[in-house]
C-alpha positions as MATLAB code, in Angstrom:
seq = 'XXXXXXXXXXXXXXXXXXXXXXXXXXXXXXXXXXXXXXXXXXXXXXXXXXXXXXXXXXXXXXXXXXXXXXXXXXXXXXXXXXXXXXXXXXXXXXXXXXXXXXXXXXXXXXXXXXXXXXXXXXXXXXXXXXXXXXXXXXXXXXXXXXXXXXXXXXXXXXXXXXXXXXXXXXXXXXXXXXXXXXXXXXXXXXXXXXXXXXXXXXXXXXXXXXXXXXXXXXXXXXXXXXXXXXXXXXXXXXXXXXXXXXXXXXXXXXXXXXXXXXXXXXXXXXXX';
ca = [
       6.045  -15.406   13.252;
       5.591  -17.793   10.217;
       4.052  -16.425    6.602;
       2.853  -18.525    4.242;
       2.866  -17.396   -0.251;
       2.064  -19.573   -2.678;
       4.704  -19.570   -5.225;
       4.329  -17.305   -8.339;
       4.678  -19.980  -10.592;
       2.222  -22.301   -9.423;
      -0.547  -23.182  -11.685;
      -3.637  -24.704   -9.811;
      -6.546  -26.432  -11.798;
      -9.932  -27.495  -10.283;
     -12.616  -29.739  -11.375;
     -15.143  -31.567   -9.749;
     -13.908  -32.234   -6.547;
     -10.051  -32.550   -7.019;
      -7.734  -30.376   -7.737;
      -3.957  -30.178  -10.133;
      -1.203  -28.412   -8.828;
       2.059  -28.146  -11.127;
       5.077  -26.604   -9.466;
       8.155  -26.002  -11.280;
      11.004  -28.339  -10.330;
       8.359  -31.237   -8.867;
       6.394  -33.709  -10.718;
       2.201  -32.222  -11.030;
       0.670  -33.188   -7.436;
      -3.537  -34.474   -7.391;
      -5.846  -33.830   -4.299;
      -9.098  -35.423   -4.893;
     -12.428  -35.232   -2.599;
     -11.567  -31.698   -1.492;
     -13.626  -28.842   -0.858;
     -13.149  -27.059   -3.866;
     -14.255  -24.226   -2.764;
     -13.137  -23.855    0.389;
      -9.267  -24.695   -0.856;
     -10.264  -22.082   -3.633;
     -10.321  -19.413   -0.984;
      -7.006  -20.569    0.385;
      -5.220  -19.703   -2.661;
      -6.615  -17.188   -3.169;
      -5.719  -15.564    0.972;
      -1.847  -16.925    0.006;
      -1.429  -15.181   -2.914;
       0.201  -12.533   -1.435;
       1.776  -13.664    2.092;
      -0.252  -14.103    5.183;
       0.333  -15.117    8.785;
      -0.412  -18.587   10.069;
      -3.213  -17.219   12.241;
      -5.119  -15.555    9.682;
      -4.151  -18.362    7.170;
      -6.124  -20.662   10.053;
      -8.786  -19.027    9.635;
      -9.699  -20.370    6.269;
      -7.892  -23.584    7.131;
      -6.823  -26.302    9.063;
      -3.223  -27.400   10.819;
      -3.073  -30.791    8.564;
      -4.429  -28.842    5.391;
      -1.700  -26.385    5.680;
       1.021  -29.303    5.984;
      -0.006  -30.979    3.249;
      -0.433  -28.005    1.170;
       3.505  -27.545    2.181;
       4.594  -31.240    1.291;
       3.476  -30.334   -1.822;
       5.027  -27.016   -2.893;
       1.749  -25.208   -3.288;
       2.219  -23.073   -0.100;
       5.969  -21.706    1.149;
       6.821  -21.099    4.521;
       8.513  -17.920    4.953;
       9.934  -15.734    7.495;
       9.229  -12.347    7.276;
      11.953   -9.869    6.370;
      12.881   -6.971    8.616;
      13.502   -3.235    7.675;
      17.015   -2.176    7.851;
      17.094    1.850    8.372;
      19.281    3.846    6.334;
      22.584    4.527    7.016;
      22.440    8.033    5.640;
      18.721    8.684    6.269;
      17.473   12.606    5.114;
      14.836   12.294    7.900;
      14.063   10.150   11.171;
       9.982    9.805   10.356;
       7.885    9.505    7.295;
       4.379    9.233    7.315;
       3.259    7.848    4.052;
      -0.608    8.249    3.377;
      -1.918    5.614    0.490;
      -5.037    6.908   -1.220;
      -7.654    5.227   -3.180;
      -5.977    5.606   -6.985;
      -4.796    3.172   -9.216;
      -1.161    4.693   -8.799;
      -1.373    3.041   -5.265;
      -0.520   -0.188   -6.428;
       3.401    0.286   -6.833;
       3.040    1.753   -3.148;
       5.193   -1.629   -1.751;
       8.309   -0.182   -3.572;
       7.844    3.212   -3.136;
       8.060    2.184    0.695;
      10.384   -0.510    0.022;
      12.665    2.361   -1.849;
      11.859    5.349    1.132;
      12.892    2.552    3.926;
      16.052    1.646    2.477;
      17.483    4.660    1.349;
      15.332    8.080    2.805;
      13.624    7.605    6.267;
      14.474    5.626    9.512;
      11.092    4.701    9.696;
       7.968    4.948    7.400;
       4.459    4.745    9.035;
       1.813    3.453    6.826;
      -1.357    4.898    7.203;
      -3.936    3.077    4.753;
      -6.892    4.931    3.506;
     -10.437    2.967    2.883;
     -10.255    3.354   -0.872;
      -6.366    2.153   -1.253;
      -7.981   -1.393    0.101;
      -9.331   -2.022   -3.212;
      -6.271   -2.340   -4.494;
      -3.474   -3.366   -1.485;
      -3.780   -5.030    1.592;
      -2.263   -4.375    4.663;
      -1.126   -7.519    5.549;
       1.453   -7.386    2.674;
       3.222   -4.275    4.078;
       3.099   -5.647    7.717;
       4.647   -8.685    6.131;
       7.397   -6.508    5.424;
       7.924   -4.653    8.934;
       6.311   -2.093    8.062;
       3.957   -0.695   10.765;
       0.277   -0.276    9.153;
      -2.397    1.909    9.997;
      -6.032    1.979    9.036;
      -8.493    2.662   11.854;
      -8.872    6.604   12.921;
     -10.520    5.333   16.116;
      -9.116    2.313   17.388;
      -5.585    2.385   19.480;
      -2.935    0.856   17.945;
       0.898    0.304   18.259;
       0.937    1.424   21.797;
      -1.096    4.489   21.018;
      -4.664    5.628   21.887;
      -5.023    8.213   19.133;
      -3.431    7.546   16.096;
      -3.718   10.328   14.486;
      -1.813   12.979   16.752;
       0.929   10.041   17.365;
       1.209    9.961   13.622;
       1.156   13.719   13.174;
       3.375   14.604   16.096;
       5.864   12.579   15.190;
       6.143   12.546   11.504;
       9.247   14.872    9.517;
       7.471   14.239    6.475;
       3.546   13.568    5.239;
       3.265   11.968    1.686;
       0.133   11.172    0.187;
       0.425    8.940   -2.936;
      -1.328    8.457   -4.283;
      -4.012   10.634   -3.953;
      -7.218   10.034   -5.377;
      -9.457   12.560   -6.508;
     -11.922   11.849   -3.377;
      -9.140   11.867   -0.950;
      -8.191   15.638   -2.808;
     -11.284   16.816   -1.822;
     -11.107   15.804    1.986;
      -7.529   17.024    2.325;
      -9.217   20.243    0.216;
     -12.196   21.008    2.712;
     -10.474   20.064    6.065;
     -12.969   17.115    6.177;
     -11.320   14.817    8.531;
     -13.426   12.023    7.871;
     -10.657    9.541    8.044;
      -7.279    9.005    9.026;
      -4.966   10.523    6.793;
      -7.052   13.352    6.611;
      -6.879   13.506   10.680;
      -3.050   13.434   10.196;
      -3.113   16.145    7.322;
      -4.961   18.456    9.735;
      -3.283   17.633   12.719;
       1.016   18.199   11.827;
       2.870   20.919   11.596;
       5.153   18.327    9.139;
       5.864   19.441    5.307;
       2.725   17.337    3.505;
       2.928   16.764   -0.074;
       0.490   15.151   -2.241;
       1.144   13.539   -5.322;
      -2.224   12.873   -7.338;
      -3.248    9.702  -10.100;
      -6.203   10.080  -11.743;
      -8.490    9.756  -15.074;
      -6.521   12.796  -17.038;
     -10.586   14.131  -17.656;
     -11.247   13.764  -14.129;
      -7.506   15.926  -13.219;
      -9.310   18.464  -15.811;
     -12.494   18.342  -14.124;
     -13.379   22.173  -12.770;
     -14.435   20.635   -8.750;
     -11.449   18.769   -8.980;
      -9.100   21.412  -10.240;
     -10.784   24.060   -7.569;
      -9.529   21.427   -5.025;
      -5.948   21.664   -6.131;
      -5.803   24.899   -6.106;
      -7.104   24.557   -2.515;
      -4.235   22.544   -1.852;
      -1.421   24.886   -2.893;
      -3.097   27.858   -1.749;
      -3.498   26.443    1.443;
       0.249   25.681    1.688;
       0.466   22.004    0.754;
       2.968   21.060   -1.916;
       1.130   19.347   -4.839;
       3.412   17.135   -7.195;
       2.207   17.732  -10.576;
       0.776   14.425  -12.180;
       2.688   13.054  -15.299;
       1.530   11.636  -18.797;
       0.109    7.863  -18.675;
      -2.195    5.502  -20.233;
      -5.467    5.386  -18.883;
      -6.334    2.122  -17.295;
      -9.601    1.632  -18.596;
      -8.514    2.350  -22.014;
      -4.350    1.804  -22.528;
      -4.814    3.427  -26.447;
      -5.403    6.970  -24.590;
      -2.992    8.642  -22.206;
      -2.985   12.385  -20.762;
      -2.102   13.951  -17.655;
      -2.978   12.932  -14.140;
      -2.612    8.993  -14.695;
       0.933    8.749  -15.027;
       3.052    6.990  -11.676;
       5.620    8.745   -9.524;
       9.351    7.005   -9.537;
      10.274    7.237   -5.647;
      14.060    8.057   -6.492;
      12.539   11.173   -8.407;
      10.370   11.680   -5.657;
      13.263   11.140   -3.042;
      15.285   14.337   -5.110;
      11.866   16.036   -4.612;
      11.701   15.484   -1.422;
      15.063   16.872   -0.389;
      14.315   20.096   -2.668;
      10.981   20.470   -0.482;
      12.482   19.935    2.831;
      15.676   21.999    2.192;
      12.406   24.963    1.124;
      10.696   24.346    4.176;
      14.399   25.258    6.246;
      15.207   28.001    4.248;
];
């Protein structure tokens, strides 16, 4: 299967109806009479990488060519997941939630594939699509899941495959919406489904708005959690996104090789 990126240093300039590309290592390349906009939106789809067929979509066999002669897009082959020689367990589900904190989830299951689980499903919630795309972990062999309904990966119902079959449920990060399905048994989507459905250690690690990890509903829902036998992972101290002079608890990120020595202490728990 062939992936196409543009390259991270490529700067690309419009006006009128031509456009400037200038690609380190090659002299600046000129495309006049283009559909601006239309070459816009291809840029924009290869910023992260993307499959011909998809790429196709917003293109054309000779446009993509040309775009290659030039050094704006990269063909690339997609890597493949190596398990772990010394893996703790054979199955990970990891749940992405709709936080901010969900945008260093590529290396957190870049870091759990390589050195913790022989295999990491991941199950992407509606809200975590504001921020990642699943085409980017598929990219890297990862095996995606989004749709609570539709059969996928040689299963008809994802969820009890998923839940069945997992040693391990991680949600990270967990928004404070996603909290409150988890909370009230709400299975209104798919990691919920799976949260309900295993018999698996879960563990949640929340990112938030510190005011909003203070907020009393929120904080009730927590509680819910541990009470109801889930392990929580207690936020850390970060900036707040929407304003980096303040910083308090609940927006800070998780390091997956603290989380990996977590992990093990929760697991070896759970046997004990």
């Amino acid at each position: 299967m062939t992936w196409y990126v543009r390259p991270a240093a490529l700067v690309a300039i419009a006006r009128g109806d031509s456009y400037l590309f200038s690609v380190p290592g090659r002299a600046p390349a000129r495309i006049e009479g283009v559909d601006v906009e239309a070459m816009a939106q291809v840029l924009a789809l290869a910023v992260q990488p993307i499959e011909r067929t998809a790429l196709l979509e917003a293109s054309s066999d000779e446009a993509i060519a040309a775009l290659v002669e030039l050094g704006v897009l990269v063909e690339t082959v997609a890597p493949s997941i190596q398990p772990p020689p010394t893996a703790r367990i054979d199955r990970m589900v990891l749940g992405l939630g709709g936080a901010i904190g969900v945008v260093g989830a590529l290396d957190h299951a870049l870091a759990f594939a390589h050195a913790y689980a022989k295999r990491v499903d991941v199950v992407i919630g509606d809200g975590a699509r504001h921020f990642i795309q699943p085409t980017l972990f598929e990219y890297y062999g990862f095996t995606v899941w989004t749709d609570p309904f539709a059969p996928a990966h040689g299963t008809g119902v994802p969820h009890e495959h998923l839940a069945m079959n997992a040693d391990l449920v991680l949600v990270a990060s967990a928004s404070a919406s996603l909290i409150h399905k988890l909370a009230s048994g709400a299975c209104s989507d798919l990691i919920s489904l799976v949260v309900a459905a295993t018999t698996a250690p879960v563990v949640v690690a929340p990112s938030m708005n510190p005011q909003m990890w203070l907020h009393p509903p929120v904080a009730r829902n927590v509680a819910q959690l541990r009470a109801d036998g889930i392990w929580v992972v207690e936020p850390t101290l970060g900036r707040v996104v929407a304003d980096a002079r303040k910083s308090g608890v609940g927006s800070g990120y998780f390091d997956a090789a603290q989380m990996m020595i977590a992990l093990d202490a929760i697991l070896e728990q759970q046997r004990g």
